[in-house]
FISEDO-47565 format. One record per residue: x, y, z of N, C-alpha, C in turn; residue in one letter. Coordinates in steps of 0.1 Angstrom, whole numbers, plus 5000, padded with zeros to 4 digits. Layout:
BEGIN
XYZXYZXYZA/...
This chain:
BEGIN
088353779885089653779880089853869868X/091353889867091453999855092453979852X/093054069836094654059838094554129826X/096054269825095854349815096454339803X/095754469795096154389778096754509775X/097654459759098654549756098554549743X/098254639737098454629721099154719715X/100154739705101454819702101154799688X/101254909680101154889669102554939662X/103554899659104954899656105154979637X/105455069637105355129623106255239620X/106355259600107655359599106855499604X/107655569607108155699609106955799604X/105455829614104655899608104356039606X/103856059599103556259602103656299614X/104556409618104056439631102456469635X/101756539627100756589628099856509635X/099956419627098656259629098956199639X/100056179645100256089659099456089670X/099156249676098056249686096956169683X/096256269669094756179671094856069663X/095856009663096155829654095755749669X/096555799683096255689694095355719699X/094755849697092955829702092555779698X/092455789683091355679679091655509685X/092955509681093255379684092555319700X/092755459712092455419724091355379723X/090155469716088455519713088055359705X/088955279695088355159688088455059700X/089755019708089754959715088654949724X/088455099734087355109747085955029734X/085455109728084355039719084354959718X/085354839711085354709710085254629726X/085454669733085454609743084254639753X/083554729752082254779755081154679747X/081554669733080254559727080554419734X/082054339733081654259734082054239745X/081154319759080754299772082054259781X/082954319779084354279787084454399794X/084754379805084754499816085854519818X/086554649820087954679823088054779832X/089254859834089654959844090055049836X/091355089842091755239834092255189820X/092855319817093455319800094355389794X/095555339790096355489788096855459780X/097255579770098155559753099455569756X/100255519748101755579746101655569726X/102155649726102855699712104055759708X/104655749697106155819692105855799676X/106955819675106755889663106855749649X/107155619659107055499652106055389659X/105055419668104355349676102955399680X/102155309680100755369691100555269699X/100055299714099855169716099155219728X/098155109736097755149746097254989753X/097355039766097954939779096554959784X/095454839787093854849790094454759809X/093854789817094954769829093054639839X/093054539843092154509842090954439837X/091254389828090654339817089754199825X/088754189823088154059830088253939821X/088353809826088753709818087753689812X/086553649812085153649803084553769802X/083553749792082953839790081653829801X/081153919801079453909810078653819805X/077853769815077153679808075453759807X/074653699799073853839792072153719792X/070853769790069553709796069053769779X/069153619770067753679761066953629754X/065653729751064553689748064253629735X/063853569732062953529720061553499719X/060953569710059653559702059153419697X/058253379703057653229694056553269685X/055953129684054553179677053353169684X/052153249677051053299688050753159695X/050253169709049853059713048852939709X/047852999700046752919693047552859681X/048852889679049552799671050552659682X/051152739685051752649696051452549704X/050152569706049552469713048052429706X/048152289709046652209703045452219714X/044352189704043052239712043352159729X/043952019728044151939741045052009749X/045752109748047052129754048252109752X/048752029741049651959734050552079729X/051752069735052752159724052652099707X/052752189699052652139685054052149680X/053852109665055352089661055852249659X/055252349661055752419656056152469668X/055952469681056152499696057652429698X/057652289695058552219695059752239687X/059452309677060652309668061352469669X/060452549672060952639680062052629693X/061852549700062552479712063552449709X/063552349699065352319692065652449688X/065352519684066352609673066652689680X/066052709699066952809709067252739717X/067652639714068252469727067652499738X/066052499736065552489753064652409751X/063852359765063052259765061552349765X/060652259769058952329764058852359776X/059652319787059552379803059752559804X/060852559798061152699793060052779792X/058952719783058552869775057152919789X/057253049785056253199790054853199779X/054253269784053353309771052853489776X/053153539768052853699764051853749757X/051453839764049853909755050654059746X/050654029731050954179731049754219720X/049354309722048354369713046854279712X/046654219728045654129726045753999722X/047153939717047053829709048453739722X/048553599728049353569734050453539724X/051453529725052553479722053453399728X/054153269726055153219729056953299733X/057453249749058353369751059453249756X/060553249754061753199760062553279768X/063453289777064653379783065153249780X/066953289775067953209781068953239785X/070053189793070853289803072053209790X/073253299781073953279777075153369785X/076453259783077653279790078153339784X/079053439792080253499786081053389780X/081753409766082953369762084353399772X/085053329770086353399779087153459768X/087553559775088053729770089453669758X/090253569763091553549755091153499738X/089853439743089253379731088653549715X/088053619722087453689714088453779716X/089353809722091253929718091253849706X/091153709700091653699690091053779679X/089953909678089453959667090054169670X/090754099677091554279679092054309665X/092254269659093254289643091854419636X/090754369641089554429630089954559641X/090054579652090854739659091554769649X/092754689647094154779642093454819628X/092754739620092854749608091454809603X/090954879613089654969610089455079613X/091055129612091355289617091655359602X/090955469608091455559596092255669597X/092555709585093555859587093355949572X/093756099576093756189569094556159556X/095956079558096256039546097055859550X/097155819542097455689541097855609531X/098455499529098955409519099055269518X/099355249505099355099500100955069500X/101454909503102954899499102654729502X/103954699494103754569489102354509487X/102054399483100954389473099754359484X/099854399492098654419507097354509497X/096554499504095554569502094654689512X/095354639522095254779539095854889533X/095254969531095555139534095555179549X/096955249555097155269564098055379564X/098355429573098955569578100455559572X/101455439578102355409574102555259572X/103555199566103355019565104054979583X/102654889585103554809599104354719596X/105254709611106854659607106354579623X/105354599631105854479644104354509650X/104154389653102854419666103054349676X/102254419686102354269704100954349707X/100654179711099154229713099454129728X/099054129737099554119749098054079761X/097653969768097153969778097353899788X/097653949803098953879811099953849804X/100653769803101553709800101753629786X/100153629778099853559770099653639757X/100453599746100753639731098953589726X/098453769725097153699716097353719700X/097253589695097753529676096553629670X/097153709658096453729649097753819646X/097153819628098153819620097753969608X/098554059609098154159594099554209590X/099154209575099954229559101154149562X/100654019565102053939572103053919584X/102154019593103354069602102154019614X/103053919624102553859634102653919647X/101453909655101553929665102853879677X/103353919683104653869695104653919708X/105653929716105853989730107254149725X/107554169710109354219710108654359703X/108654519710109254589704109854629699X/110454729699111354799690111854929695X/113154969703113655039707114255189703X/114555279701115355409697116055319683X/115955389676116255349659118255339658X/118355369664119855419669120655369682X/119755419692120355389710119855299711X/118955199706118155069713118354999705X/117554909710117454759705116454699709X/115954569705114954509705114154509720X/112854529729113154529738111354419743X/111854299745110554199753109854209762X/109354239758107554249769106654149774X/107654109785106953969791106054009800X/105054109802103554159808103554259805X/102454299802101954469800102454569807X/102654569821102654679832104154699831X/105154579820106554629815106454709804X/105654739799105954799785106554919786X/106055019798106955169795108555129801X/108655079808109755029814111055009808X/110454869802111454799792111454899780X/110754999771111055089761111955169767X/112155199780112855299788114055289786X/114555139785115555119793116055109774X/115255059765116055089751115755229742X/115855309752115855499749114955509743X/113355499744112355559742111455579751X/110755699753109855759765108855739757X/107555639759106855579752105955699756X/105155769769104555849771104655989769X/103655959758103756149750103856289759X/103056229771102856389780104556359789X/105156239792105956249798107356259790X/107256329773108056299769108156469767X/106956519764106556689771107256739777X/107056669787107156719798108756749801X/109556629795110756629798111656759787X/110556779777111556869767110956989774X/109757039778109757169786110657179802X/110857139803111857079817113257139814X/113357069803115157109798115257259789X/113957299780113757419774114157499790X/113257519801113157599807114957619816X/115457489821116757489824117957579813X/117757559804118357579796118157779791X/117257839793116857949794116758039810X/116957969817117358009833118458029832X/119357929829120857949833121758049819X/120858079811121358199800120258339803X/119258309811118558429808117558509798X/117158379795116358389783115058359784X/114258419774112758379776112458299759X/111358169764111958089753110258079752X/109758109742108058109742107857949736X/106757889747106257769739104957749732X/105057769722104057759711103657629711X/102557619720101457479720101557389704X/101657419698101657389681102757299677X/103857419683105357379674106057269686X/105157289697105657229709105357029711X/103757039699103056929702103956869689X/104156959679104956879667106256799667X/107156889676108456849681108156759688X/107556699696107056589708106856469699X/106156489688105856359678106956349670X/108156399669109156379661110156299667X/110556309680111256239690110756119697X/111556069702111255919712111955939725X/113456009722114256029733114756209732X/114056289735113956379735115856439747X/116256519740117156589740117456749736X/116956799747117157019746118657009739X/119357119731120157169728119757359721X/120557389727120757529719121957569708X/121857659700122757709691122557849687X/123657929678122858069678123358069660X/123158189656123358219641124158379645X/124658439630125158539632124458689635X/124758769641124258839648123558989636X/124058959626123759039613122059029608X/122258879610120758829603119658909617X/120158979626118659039633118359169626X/119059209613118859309606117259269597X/116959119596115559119587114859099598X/113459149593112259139602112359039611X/111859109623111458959632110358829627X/109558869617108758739614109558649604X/110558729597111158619586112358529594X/112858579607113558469616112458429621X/111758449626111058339633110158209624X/109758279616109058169603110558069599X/111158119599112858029592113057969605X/112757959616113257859627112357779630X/110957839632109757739633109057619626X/109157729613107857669602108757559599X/109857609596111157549586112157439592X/112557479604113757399615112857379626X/111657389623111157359639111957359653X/112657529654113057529663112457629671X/113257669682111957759694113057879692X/112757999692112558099690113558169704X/114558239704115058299720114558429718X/114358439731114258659736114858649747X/115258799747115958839760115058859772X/115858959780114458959791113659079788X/114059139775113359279772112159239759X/112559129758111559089747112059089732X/113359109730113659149720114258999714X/114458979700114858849695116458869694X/116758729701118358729703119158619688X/120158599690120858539679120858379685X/119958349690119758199694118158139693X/118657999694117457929693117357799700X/116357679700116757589709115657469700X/116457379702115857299693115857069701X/115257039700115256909705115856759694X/116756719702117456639689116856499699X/116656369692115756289691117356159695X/117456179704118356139710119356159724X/120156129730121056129736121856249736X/122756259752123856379750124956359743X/125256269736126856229729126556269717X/127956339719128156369704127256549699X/127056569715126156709710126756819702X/127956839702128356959700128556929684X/128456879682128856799667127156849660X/126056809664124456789664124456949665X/124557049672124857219673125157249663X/126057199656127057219646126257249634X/125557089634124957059622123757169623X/122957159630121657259633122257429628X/123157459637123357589629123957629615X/124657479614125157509593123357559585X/122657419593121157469582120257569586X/120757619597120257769603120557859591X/121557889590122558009587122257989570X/122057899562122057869549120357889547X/119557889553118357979551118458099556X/118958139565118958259565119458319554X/120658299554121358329545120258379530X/119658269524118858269513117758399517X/117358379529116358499531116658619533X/118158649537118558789535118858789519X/118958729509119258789498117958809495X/116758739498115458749492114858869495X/115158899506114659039514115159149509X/116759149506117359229496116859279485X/116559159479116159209466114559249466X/114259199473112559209471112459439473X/113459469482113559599485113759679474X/114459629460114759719448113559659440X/112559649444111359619431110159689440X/110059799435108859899435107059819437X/106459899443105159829442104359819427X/104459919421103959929405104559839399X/105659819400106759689393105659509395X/105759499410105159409414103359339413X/102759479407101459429407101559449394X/102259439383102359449369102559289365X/103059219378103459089373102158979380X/100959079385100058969391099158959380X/099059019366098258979356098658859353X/099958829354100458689346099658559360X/099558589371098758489377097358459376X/096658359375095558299373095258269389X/094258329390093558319403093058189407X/091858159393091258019389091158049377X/090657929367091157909354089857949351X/088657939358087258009350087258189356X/088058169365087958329375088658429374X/089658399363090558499354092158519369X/092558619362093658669371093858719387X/094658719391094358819401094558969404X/094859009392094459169386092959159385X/092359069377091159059376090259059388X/090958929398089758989412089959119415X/091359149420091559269426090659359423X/090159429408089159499404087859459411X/087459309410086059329418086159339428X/087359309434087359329452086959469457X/087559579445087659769445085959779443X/085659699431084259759436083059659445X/083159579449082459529457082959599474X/084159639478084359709485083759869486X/084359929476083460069479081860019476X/081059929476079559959475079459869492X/080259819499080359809513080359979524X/081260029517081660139520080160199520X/079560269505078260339506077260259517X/076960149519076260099526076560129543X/078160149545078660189560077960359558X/077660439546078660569549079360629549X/080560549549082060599547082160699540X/083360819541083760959536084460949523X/084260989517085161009503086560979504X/087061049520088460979519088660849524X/087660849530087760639534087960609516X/087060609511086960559497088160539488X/088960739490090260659482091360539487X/091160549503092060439509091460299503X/090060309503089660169496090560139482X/090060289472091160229462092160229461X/092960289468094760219469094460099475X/094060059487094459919490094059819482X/093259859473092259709469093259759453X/093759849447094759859439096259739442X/096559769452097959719454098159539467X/096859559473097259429480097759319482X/097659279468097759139464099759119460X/100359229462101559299452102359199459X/102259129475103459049476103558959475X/102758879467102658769466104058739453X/103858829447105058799439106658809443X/106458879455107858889459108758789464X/110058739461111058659466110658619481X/110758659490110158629504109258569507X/108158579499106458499505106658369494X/107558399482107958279472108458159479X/109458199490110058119504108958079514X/108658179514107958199527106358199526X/105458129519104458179517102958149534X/104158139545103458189558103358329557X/104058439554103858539552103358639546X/102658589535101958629531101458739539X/100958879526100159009540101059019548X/102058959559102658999567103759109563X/104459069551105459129544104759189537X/103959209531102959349524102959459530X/102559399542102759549554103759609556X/105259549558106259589559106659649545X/106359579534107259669523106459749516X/104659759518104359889519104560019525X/104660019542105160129549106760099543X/107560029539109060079537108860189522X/107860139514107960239502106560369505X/106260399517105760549518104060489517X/103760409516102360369520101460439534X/100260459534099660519544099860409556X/099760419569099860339578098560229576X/096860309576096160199569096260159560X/096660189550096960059539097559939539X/098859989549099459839550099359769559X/098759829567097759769579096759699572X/095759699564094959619558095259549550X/096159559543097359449535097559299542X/097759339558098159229561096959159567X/096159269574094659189579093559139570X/093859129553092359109548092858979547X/094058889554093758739554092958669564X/093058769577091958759588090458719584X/090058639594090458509600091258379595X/092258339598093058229591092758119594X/091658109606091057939614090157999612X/089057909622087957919625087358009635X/088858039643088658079658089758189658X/090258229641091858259644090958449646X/092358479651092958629654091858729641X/091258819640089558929635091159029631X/090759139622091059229617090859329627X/091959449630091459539642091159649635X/091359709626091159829613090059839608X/089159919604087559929599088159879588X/089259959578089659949563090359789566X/090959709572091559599569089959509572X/089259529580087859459579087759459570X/086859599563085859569548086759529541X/088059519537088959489531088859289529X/088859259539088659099542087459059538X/086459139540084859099542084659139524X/084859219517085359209507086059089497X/086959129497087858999494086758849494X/086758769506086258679507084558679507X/084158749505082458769495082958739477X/083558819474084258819459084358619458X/085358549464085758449462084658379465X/083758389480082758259474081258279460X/081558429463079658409451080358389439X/082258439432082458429417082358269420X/083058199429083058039428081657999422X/080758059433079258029433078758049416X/079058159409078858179398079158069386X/080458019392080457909381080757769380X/080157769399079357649399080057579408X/081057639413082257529421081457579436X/080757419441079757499454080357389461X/081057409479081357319480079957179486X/080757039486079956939486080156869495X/079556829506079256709517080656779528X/081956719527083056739533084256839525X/083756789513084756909500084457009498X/085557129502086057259503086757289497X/087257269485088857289481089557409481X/088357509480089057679485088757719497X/088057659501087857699516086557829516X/085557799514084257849514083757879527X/083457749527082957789543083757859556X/085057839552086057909561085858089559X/085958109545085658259541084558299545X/083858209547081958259553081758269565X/082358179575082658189588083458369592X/084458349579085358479585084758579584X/083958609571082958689566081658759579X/081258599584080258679596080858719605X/082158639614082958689625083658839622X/083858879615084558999612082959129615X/082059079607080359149608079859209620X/079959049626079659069643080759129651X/081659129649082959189658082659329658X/082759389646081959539644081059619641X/080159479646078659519650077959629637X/078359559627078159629612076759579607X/075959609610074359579603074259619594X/075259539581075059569569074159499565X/072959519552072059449549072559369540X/072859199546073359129540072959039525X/071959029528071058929520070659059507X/070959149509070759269495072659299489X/073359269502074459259490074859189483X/074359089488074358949482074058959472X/072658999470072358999459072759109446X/073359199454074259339446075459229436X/075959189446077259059443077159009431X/075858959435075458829418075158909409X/075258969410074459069396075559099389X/076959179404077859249395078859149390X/078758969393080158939389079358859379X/077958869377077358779362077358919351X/077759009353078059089345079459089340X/080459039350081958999346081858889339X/081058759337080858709326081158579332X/080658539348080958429357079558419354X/078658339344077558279347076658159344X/077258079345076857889344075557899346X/075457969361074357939362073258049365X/072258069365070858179363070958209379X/070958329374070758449386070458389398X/069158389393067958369405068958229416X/069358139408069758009412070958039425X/072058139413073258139426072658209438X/071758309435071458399443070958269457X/070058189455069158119465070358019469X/071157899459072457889466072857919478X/073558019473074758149480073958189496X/072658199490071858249507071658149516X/071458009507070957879519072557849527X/073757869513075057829522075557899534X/074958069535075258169541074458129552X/073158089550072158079565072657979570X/073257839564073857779569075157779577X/075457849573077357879583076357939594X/075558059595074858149605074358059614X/073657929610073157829617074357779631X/075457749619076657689630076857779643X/076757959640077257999647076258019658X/075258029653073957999666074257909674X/074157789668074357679675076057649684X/076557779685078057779691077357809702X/076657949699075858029710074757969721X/074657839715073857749725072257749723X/071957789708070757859713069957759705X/068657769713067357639708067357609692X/066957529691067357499674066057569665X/064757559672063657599667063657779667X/064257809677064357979680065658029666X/066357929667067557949655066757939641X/066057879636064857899623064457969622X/063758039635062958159635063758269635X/064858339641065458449633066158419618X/066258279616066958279606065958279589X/064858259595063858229585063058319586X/063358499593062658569593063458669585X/064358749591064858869577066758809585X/067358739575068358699578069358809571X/069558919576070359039567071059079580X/070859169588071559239599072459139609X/073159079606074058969611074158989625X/074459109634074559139649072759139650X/072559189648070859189651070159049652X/070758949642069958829641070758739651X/071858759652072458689671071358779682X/071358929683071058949694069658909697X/068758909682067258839683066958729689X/068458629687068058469691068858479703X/069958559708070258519726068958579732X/068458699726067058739729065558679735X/065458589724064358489721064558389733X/066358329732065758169739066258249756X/066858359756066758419770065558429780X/064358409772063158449776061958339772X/062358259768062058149762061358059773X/061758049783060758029800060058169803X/060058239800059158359810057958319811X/056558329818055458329817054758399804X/055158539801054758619790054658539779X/055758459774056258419761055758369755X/054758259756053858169753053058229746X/051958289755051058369749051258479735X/052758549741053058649730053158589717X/053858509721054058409707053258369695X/051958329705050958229702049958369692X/050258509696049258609696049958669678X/050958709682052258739670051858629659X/051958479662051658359650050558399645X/049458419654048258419645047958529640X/048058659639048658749631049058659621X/050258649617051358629607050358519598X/049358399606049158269600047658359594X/047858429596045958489589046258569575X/047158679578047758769568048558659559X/048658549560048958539544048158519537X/046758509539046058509532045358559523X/046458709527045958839519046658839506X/046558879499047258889486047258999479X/046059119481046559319476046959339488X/047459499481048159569487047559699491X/046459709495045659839492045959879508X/045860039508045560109523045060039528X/045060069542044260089553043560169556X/042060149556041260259558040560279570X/040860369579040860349592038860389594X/038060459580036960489579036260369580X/037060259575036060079576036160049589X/036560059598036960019609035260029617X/035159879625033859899629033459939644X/035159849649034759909667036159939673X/035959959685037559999689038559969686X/038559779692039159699685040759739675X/039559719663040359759652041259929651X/040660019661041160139663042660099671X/042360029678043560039688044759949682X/044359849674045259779666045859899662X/045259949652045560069640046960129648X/046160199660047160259662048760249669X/048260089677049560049679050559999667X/050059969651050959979646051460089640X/050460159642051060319637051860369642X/052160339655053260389665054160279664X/054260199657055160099659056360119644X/055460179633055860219624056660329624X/056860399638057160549640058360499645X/058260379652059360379661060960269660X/059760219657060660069653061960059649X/062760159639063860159630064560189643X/064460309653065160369658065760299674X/064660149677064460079689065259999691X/066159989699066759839703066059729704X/066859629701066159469701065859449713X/065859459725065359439735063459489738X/063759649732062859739728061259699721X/061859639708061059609698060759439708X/061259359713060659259719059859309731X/059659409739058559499748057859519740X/057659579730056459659723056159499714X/056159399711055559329709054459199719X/055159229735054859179747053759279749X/053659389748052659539747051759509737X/051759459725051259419714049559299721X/050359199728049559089728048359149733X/047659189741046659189745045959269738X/046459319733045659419717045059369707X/046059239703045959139694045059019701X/045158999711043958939716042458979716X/042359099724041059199721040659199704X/041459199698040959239683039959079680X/041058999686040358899676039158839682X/039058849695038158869703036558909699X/036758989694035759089686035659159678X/036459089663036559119651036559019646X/035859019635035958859629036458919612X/037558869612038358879597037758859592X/037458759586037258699572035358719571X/035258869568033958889568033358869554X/032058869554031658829539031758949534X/031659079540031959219534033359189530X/033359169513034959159508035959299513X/035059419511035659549517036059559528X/035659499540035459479555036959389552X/037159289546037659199550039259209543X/038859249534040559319529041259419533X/040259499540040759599547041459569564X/040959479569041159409583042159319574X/042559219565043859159560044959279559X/044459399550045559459555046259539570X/045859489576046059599588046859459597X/046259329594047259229602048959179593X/048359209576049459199564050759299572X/050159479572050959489577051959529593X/050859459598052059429613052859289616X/052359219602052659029601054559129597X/054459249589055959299585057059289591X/056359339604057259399616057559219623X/056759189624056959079634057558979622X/057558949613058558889602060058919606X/059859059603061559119604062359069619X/061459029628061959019642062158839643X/061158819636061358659634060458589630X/061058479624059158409624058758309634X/058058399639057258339651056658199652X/056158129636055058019639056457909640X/057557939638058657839639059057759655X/058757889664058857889680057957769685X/058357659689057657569694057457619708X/056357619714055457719724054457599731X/054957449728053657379731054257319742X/
């Protein structure tokens, strides 16, 4: 037997944001709770709005399973008397798991018998333990949350109604006063109260008091009417997954409407209307069929057809009164020169220990051009470096991004090319915000690259300098995000800059700016473990063995594309037959040479038999060639290596009591342990 359950969590008006993953969790506590205590069910589905979560478990079995368990007695030479006699301690063991002395087993473990019970305990029935669903509702968490009236639950918003529901039966439990029932809560406006006399009514009965309890079917219905509504005008109406999922959590009873503004305002950029409809009116955006932006938009009103043209009305008065504000802001922002504008970024404070942002800007100019000498770059690359890393920062002061601070860089670009700017300059204006996620949109420009990769090296090592390192989950500037951006931008342009030496260029030049809490050496090893750690994540995107991930990462962690291509490298070949052995040949090399400690030649005159000749000269040729070899390359010539390095050791014995003999054969494994370092460290490779 079975019968399904309903739980609705009834509450004010939440973030849109939070709604999706508020009813997964909620779905995710329920399935778990009901997985422990052994209740078997069927399917499962959420409904949410923008004042509800709730989810309908369809199947629910009336008991729980019934479950077989063991218990431990005491050894049998206790339990029983020399006659055979259960003892008191056999016996009293008996009461305290309500069985009789027929019951017990006896077990050998470790040589010693032991006293054993099984007992078959019953499921509870299911209506009984629904009574502890409340520890569900009230063991969810969220990004943000609150206290109200003198409750002590922190929660997303204050609940106003619950029904917790199985068959037909109200399961009692009670929080911040507010009792469990069978009565929703309808459209705030169009409905009214609406009773849920079985579960399998709940979308039904919300239906019929104007709310579309199901989120995808409530989707669904505003993409339905978006697209009607652009057919029969001829319009192309882009749905932005984003602005699409946010509008969905703001409504219950979802209603398309369109409206337009005046046809003047297509005179400001296309991103300052579309930021002023989206970000701002969360509305959708019209184009024609040429792609061009029209003087309309379409927006979802959280209700009914009555009364629309009135609701139009209202939507385009608060259209037209931002716009409005953003064409004067764009006006004026036009009669203030760029020199004007970066005169006024001294008066900003970047961070209160980090000085201005005239102040970074200078480090950004020279931590940029010493990226530059490390690329190569031409003299005239260089002065594009110093204009852009001169003026970048300039629109942050302007009226528009003051409004609008999505824009940011975006409008840099425009009101640098409007005042005579090179095309790359204000092209990397706008890309040194790139990456803006995790996964977001890479810089396409060499100059907007270094420009970014710049920039955000500057922000995490000056943090690092004076000490603000982020901690467990706390980010507050977003570190690890800049470090992520920092390698993805690397790898995208396959820039084998030697990372782990600019690094250290870095700390030097901004403990000379006078960022220094803490000792060199310190930020330096910091800054590198945080750095190998992001590098870690992105291996581990790449799928690749965790032990193979140590070993490029713990060998010369600097050439960023090179230390990806070493580890798709490594675990690509990571089954071959060769690999083992190579491995195993490369380690012991590496595990003998540390035991050297000068630095003296190699004297090929000590050498006693071939052996050592043919070593010699395969690193001699390895030294010739190496810089110039692909990674694929340099992993052949160390597969070429093994049997060389086998023969040697074969019939050379290191650690000779001739100290001359023996320092001289340490250096000759010291330096080929170099090469195979720089490729990875090998003894990390689990091979067994």
């Amino acid at each position: 037997m079975s019968k399904d359950l309903l739980l609705e969590i009834g509450l004010e008006e939440m973030p849109a944001q939070y709604v999706s993953a508020s009813v997964a969790q909620l779905r995710k506590r329920l399935e778990d709770w009901l997985d422990e205590e052994r209740i078997s069910y069927g399917s499962v589905k959420c409904f949410s709005t923008p004042r509800r979560l709730a989810v309908l478990v369809q199947e629910v079995a009336v008991r729980q399973a019934d479950r077989v368990e063991e218990a431990k007695g005491p050894a049998k030479k206790i339990a029983q008397t020399e006659e055979g006699e259960w003892s008191k301690a056999a016996l009293g063991f008996a009461r305290s798991q309500g069985v009789s002395p027929e019951d017990f087993t006896f077990r050998a473990i470790n040589g010693t018998e032991y006293l054993y019970i099984k007992k078959e305990i019953k499921g509870a029935a299911t209506s009984e333990r629904l009574k502890e669903l409340d520890k569900v509702v009230t063991g969810m968490t969220f990004p943000v949350s609150m206290h109200w009236a003198a409750y002590n639950l922190r929660y997303i918003r204050p609940i106003k109604w619950l029904i917790a529901l199985y068959g037909e039966e109200v399961i009692p439990f009670e929080i911040t006063n507010v009792s469990t029932d069978r009565t929703s809560r309808g459209h705030r406006f169009l409905g009214s109260e609406a009773v849920i006399d079985s579960p399998l009514q709940y979308e039904e009965k919300l239906l019929e008091q104007f709310v579309v309890a199901d989120s995808e079917a409530r989707k669904a219905a505003i993409c339905e009417q978006i697209e009607e509504i652009a057919t029969v005008n001829g319009w192309k109406v882009p749905l932005d997954e984003d602005l699409l999922e946010e509008v969905n959590n703001l409504v219950e009873y979802p209603t398309v409407l369109d409206g337009r503004f005046e046809e003047k305002y297509l005179e400001l950029p296309e991103e300052i209307l579309i930021t002023s409809m989206k970000e701002h009116q969360r509305y959708f955006p019209v184009f024609d069929q040429d792609d061009q932006l029209t003087a309309h938009f379409i927006t979802v009103r959280n209700g009914n057809h009555e009364h629309l043209d009135t609701v139009v009305r209202g939507n385009e008065k608060v259209l037209r009164a931002r716009l409005s504000d953003a064409d004067f802001f764009y006006q004026e922002d036009l009669k203030i020169p760029i020199s004007d504008a970066i005169k006024k970024l001294s008066a900003i404070v970047f961070h209160e220990k980090l000085g201005t942002l005239t102040e970074k800007m200078k480090r950004v100019q020279k931590i940029a051009l010493l990226l530059a000498d490390y690329l190569n770059w031409t003299e005239a690359d260089k002065e594009d470096i110093k204009r852009v890393t001169d003026i970048y920062k300039f629109d942050l002061v302007t009226n528009i991004v003051g409004e609008f601070p999505e824009l940011q860089g975006i409008m840099g670009e425009k009101y640098a090319l409007l005042q005579g700017e090179k095309p790359a300059v204000a092209q990397a204006i706008r890309e040194h915000y790139l990456p803006i996620s995790a996964d977001g949109v890479l810089p396409e420009s060499d100059l907007g690259s270094l420009l970014a990769i710049a920039d955000k090296l500057e922000t995490v090592i000056s943090f690092f300098c004076v000490n603000i390192v982020p901690t467990g989950s706390a980010d507050p500037f977003g570190l690890r995000r800049s470090t992520f951006g920092v390698m993805r931008i690397i790898q995208a342009n396959k820039w084998n800059l030697p990372l782990m030496e600019i690094l250290s260029d870095i700390v030097d030049f901004e403990r000379k700016e006078g960022f220094n809490e803490l000792p060199s050496k310190e930020v330096f090893t910091e800054a590198r473990m945080f750095i190998q750690n992001r590098l870690r994540v992105i291996l581990q995107d790449h799928e690749i063995r965790p032990d193979i991930i140590d070993a490029v990462i713990g060998g010369n962690p600097n050439m960023l594309p090179q230390i990806i291509d070493r580890a798709k490298l490594l675990d690509k070949h990571a089954d071959d037959d060769w690999f083992r052995p190579t491995i195993e040949a490369l380690t012991r090399v590496v595990n003998i040479s540390k035991k050297y400690q000068e630095h003296a030649e190699i004297d090929p005159d000590l050498f006693e038999n071939e052996y050592e000749h043919q070593l010699f000269d395969a690193l001699e040729k390895l030294r010739t060639e190496y810089p110039t070899m692909k990674i694929i390359d340099r992993l052949r010539a160390f597969t070429k290596l093994r049997p060389i390095i086998d023969a040697y050791f074969d019939n050379t014995l290191v650690m000779s009591d001739n100290e001359e003999l023996r320092n001289n054969r340490l250096a000759l494994l010291f330096e080929l342990s170099t090469f195979i370092k720089e490729f990875a460290q090998m003894d990390e490779i689990n091979v067994k």
